[in-house]
Steps between C-alpha positions, in 0.01 A plus 500: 500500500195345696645366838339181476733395197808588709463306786711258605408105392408222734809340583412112451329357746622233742317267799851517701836401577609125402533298205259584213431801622322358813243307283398238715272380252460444109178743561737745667686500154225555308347799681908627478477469133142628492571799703817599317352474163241775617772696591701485218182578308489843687842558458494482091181695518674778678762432220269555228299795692875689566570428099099628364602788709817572399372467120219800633207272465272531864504167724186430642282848518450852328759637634617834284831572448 
């Protein structure tokens, strides 16, 4: 399996201790949002890389098997 598709995921990201997360700001939530939507994006690509692979289909190069 290519290592890149079994690597951990971002754990969602955080500005700090507090309430909301330590958002101090709306903007703060919005770039939290923003930020963990991108991740969660990589995440269910890994997903569907781990699940082409597993079917035998080649993620992302010529790689022969």
């Amino acid at each position: 399996m290519p290592k890149v598709l079994v690597t951990p995921c971002d754990k969602p990201w955080r500005k700090g201790p507090g309430p909301a997360g330590g958002a101090e700001t709306v903007d703060d939530l919005y770039a939290r949002g923003d930020a963990n939507e991108q991740r969660l994006a990589a995440c269910g690509a890994k997903v569907d890389g781990v699940r082409a692979w597993d079917a035998g289909h080649v993620v992302g190069a010529s790689v022969k098997k």
